[in-house]
TORKE-918786 format. One record per atom (N, C-alpha, C): x, y, z. Coordinates in steps of 0.02 Angstrom, whole numbers, plus 50000, padded with zeros to 5 digits. Layout:
BEGIN
XYZ/...
# end
This chain:
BEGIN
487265053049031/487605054849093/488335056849079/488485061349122/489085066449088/489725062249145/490315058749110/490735056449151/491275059849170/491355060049232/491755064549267/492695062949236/492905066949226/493755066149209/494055067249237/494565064749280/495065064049313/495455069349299/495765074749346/496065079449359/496855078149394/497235079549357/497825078949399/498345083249409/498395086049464/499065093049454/499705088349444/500045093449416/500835089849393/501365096449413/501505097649435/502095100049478/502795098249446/503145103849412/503765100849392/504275105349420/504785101449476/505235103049504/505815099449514/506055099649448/506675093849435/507345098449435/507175105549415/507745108749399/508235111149471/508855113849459/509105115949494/509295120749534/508885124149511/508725132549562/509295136249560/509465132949527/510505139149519/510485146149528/509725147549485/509805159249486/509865161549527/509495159749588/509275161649637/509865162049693/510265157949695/510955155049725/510605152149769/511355149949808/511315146549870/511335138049855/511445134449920/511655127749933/511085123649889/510415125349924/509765122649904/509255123849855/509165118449812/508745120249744/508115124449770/507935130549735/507575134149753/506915132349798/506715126549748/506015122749783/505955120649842/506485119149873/506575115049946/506805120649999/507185129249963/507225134750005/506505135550049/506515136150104/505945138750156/505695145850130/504955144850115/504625155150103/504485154150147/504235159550203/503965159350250/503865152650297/504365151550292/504445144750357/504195137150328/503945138050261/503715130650217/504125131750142/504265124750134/504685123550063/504375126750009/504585129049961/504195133349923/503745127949861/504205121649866/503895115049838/503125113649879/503195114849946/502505111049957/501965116449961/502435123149940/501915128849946/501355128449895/501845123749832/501395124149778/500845118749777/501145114749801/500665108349834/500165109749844/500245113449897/499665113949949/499275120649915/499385123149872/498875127649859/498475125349777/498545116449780/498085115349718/497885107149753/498185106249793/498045099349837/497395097249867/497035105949885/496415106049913/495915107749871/496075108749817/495545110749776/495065106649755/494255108749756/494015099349754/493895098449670/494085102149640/494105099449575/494685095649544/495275096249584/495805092549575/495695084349612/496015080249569/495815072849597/496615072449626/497065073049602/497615069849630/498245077649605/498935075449654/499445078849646/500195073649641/500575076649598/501135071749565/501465076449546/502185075249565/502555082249556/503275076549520/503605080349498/504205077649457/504775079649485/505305076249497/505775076949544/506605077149500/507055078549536/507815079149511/508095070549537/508545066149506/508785061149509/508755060149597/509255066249598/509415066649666/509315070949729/508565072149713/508175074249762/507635070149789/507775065249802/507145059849839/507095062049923/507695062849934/507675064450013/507305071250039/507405077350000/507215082549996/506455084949990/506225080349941/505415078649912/505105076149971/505525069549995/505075068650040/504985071950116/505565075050116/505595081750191/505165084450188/505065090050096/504615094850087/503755093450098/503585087450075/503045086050064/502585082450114/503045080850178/503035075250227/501935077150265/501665072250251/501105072050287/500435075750246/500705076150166/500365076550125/500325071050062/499485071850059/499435067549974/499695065549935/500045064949913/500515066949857/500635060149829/500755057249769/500725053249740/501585051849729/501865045249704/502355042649709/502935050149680/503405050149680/503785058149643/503905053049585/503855057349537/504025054749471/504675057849441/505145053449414/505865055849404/505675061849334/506075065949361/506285070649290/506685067849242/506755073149185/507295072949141/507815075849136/508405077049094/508805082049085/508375090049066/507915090849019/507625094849007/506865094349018/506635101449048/505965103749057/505675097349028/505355099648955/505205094348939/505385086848922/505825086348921/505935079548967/505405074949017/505575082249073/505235082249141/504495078749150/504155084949095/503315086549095/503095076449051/503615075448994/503325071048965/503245063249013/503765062649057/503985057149098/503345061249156/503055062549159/502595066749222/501835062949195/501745065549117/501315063549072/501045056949044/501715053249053/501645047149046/501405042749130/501705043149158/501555042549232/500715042449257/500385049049209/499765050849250/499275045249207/499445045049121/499415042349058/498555043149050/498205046749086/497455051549047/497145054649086/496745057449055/496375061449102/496465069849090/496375076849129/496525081749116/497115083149176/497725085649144/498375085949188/498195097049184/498505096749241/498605104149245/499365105049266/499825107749226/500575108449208/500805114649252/501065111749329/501215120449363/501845119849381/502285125849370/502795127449405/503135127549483/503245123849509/503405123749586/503965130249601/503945136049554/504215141149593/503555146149560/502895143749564/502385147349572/501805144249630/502245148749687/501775145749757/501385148949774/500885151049731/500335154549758/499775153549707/499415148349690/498805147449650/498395148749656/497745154449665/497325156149677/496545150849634/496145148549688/495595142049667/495195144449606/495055150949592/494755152649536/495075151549488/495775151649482/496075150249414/496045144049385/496095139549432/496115130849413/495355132049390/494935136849409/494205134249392/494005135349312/494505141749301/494265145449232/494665139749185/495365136649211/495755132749184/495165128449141/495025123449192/494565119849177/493775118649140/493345123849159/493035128449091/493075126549029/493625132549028/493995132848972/494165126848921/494205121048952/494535117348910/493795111348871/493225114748890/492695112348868/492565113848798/492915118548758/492985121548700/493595123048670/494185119748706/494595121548673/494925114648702/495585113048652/496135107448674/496725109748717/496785115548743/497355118048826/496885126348832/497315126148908/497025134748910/497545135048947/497795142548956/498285144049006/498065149949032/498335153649093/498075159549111/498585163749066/498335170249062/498665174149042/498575183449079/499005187149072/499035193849105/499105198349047/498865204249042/499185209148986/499845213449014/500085214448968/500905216648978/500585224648974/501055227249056/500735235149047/501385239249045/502095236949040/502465242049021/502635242348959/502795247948938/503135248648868/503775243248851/503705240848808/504155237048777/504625239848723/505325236848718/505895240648683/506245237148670/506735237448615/507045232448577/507645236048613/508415233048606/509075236748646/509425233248678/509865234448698/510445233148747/510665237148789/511005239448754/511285245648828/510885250648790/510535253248731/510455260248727/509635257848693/509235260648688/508525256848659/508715260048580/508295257048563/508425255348481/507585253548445/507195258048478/506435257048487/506005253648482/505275254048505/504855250348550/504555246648509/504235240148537/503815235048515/503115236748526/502515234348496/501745235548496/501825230748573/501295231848634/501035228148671/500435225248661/500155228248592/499435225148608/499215220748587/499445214248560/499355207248580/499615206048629/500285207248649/500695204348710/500365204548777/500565197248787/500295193348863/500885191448894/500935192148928/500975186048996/500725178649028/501315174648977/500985166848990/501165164249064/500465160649116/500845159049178/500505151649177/500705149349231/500685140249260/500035141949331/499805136149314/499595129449285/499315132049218/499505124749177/499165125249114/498815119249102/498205119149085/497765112649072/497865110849010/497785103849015/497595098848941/497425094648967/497375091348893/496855082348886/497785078248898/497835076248914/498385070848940/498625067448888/498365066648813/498355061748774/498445065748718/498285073348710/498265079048676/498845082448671/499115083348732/499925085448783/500535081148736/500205073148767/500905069648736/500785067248659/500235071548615/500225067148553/500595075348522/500635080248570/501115086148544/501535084348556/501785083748623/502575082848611/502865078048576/502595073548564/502955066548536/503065071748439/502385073148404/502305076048348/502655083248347/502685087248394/502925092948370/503375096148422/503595094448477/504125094948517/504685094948527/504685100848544/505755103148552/505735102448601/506535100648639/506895101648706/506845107948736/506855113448674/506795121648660/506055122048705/505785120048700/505155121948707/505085122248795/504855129348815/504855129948895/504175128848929/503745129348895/503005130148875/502725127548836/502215121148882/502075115348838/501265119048809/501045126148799/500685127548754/500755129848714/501345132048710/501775133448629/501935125148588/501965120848632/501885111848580/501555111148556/500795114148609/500165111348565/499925119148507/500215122148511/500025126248451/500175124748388/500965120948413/501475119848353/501135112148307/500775110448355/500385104648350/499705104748293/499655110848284/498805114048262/498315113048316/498145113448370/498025112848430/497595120048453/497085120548483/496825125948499/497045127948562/497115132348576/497525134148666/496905139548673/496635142148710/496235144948744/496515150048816/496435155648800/496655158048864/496275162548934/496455161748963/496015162149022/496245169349071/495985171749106/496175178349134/496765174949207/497325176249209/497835174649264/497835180649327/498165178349356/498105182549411/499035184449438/499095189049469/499845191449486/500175188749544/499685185149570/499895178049633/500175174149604/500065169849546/500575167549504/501135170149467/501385174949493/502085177449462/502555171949483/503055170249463/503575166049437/504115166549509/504325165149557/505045167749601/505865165249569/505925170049542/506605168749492/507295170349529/507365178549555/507545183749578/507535181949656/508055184449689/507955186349760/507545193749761/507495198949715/506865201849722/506175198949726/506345195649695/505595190149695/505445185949774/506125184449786/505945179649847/505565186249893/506085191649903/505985194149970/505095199049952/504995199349896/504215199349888/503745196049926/503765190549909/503375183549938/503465183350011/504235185050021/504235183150088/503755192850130/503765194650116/503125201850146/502695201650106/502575196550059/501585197350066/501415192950110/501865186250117/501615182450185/501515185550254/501965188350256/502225193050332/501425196150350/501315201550287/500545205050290/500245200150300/500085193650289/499455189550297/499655184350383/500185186050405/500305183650458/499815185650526/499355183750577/499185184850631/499635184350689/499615185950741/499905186150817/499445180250845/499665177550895/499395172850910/499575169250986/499505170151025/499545167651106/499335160351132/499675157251162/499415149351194/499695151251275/499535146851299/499705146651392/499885138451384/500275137551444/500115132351466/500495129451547/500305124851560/500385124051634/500615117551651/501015116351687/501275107251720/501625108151778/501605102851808/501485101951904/501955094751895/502415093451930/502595088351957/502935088052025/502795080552065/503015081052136/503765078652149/503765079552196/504595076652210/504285070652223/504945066252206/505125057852208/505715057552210/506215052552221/506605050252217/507295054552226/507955051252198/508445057152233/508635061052152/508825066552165/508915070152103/509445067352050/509855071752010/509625078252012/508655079951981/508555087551970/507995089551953/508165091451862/507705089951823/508015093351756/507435098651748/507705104051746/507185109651732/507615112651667/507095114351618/507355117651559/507955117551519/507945110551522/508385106151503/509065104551526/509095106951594/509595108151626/509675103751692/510025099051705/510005096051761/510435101651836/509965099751899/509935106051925/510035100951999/510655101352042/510745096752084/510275096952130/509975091952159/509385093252217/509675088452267/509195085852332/508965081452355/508465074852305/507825078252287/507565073552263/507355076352177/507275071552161/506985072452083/506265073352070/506145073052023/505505075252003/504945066751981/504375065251986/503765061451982/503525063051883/503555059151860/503565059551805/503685053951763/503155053651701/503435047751643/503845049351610/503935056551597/504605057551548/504985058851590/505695062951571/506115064151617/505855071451675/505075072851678/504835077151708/504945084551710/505235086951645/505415092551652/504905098051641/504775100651697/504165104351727/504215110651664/504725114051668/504745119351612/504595118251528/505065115251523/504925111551445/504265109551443/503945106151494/503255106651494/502665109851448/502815114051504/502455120451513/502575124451454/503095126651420/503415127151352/503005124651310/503045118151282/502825114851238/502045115751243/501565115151276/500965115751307/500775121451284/501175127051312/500905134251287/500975136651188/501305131151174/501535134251095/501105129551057/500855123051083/500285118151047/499585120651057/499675124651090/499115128751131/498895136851092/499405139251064/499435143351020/499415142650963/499445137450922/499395135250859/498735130550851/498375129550913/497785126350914/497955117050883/498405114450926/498715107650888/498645104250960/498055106851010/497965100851073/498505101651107/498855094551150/499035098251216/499595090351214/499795092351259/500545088251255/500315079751265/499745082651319/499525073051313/499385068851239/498995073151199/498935071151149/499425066251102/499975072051112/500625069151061/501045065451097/500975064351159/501575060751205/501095057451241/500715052951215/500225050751293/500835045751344/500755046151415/501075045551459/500895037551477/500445034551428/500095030851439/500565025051379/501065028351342/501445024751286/502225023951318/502245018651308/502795015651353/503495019351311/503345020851273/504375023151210/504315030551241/503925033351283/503985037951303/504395038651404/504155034551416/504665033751496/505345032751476/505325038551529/505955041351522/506435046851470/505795049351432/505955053851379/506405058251411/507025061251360/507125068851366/506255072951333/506415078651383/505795081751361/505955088951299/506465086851270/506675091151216/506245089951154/506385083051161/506045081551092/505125084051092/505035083251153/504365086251148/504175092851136/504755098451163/504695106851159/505005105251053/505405102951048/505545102750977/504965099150916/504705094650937/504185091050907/503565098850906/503275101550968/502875108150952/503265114350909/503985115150906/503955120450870/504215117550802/504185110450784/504315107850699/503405109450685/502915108250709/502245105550696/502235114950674/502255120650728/502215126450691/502765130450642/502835128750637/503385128950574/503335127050506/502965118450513/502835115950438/502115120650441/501935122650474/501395125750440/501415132350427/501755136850419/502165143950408/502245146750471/502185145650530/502345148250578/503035149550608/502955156050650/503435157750676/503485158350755/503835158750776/504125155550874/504065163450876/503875167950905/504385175650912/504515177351001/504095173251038/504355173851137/504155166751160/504285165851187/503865163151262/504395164751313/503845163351363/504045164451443/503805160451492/504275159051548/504015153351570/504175155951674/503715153651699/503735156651764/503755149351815/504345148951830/504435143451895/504385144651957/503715139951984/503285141852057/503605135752091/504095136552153/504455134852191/504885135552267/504915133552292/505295134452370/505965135052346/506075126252330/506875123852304/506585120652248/507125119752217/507825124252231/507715131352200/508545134552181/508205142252176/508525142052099/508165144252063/508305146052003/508635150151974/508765156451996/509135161851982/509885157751968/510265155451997/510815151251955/510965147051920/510435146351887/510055141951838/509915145851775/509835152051788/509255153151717/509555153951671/510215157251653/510445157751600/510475151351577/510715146851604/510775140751562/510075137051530/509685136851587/508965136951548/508635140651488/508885146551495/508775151751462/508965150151382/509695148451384/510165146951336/509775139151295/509695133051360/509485129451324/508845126851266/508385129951300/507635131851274/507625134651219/508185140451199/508325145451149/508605139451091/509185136151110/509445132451062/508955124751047/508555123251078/507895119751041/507555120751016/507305127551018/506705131950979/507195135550914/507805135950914/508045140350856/507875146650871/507815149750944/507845157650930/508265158550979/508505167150980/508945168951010/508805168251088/509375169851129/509275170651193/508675174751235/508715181351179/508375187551184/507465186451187/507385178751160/506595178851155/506545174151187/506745171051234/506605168351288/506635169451377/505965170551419/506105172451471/505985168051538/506565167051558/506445161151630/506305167351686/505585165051719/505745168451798/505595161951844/505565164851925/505475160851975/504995164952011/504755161252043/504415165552126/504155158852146/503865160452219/503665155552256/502965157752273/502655152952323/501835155652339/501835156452427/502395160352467/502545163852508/502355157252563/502405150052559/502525144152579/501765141452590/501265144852539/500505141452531/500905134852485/500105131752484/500085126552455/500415120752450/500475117552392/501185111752388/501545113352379/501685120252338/502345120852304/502725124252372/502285127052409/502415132752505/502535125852539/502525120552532/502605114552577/502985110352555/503455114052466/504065107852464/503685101152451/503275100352406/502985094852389/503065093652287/503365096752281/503445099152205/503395104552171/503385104652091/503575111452085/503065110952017/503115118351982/502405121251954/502635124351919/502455125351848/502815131451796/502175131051732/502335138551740/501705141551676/502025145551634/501795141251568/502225147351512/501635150751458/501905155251449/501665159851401/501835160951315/501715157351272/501975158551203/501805162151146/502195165051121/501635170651078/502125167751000/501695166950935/501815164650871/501425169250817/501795169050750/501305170350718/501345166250673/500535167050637/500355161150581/499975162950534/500055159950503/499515164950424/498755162150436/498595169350420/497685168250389/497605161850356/497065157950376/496935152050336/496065152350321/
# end
């Protein structure tokens, strides 16, 4: 009976993302609305040949790791080193057997066939890595060429790279430099068989802000349009004011409600959980949980647009229509307008408050409370 071996991705994102600039180590920069750390996560996390994920972290990125990664698998972060390898060996020791697959967390796009050939592969050999053939001409030079190199061995080495766990660290310990960027150049140096496997151009490397703004329009292309509705009713009670759209709005009476009843925000939140297919406001706020009386109802329109967001989504309208007698809205809306905008993070311009009434039908025609339906439109990637 053939015993199954433990698979473990290893994720190394200890470094500091300096090339690229900016405040934030590259890994924790947002691609398309997710950390580019959990991009990599999540595209070897689900794989069912992978048993577990363990990624290697910077001293002083614990807080960051756990932002990026929040509500996924992920196994304790394991501290880095000063150097790469450093990193991979303290990663190695951590997992201490089994078959580790060695990936780059500024390669967020793993396609499932590769981990498959990875793995294969390593039935005949001691590592495999993917590899690409190099299709431009190559040239020796500086500023002026000083002529060309043969391409035809030359590859393109990319991440994840498989080994035996025990194979990995009996290279580095025996034949390992700090030098070394590429722990299948250790095990060569090792006498070690490496095996290579056909890679794919989804694993290209994001080094470059050419690189980023790549990634960021092949996501874009794989993005859908996407529409939710949604609807909430509350009656008058008590003496005001009314808070509509986050805006307290002087009345006679206030609004009937477990949270602070804000009919718009509502309706808001409803229509955008509704569009991302993530259920409906009762769900996440049941009215029925006491830490919720008396909510601001921000946190609830903000709680729906964090939920589409960690998942690459984007906010791009909603609109929201207030069915009413009183009070009158029109001296209201900008500020509504304004406030809704600055909870969601979009401009003024993609948010639309109207009013009308129901010509004095019904409850809302009889001053018995008030009614608002919003409309949200998002987009979200193909899954």
């Amino acid at each position: 009976m053939r015993v199954k071996v433990r698979v473990t991705a290893l994720i190394v994102a200890a470094g500091s993302g300096q090339r690229l600039g900016g405040d934030v180590p590259k890994q924790y920069r947002l691609l398309g609305g997710r950390p580019l750390l959990r991009r990599a996560v999540e595209a070897l996390i689900g794989h069912p040949r992978v048993d577990a994920v363990r990624v290697v972290v910077g001293a002083d990125q614990q807080e960051q790791v756990a932002s990026a990664l929040v509500g996924l698998e992920v196994g304790q972060p394991i501290l880095g080193g000063p150097e790469r390898a450093d990193s991979v060996r303290n990663g190695l020791e951590a997992i201490s057997e089994g078959i580790v697959l060695v990936h780059d967390a500024a390669r967020p796009f793993c396609p499932p066939d590769v981990v498959d050939r990875l793995l294969d592969a390593l039935a005949t050999a001691d590592g495999a890595v993917p590899v690409l053939p190099v299709s431009d001409t190559l040239a020796k030079g500086d500023r002026e060429l000083r002529g060309t190199v043969s391409r035809t061995q030359m590859l393109r080495v990319q991440t994840p790279q498989a080994f035996h766990v025990d194979d990995l660290l009996f290279a580095m310990n025996e034949a390992g430099s700090s030098r070394d960027t590429d722990e299948s150049t250790v095990l060569q140096h090792a006498g070690l068989k490496v095996a290579t496997i056909a890679g794919d151009e989804m694993l290209d490397k994001l080094t470059t802000a050419r690189d980023w703004e790549k990634a960021e329009m092949m996501l874009a292309s794989r993005m859908i349009s996407r529409t939710g509705m949604g609807f909430d009713v509350h009656a008058f009670e008590g003496t005001g004011p009314i808070i509509m759209g986050g805006v307290a709005i002087p009345h006679d009476h206030g609004l009937a409600g477990h949270s602070d009843a804000d009919v718009v925000l509502h309706a808001i939140t409803d229509a955008l959980l509704g569009a991302a297919a993530l259920g409906d406001i009762g769900q996440h706020f049941p009215p029925s949980d006491p830490q919720w009386k008396g909510a601001s109802s921000d946190r609830f329109l903000l709680h729906a647009a964090e939920l589409i967001r960690t998942r690459g989504g984007e906010i791009d309208h909603v609109d929201c229509t207030v069915v009413c007698e009183t009070p009158k809205v029109g001296p209201h809306r900008a500020a509504m307008q304004a406030k809704v905008a600055e909870i969601l993070q979009l401009s003024p311009a993609q948010v639309s408050i109207k009013a009308t009434t129901t010509e004095r039908l019904g409850f809302t025609g009889r001053q018995e409370g008030i009614a608002a339906q919003a409309v949200a439109s998002i987009r979200m990637e193909v899954r």
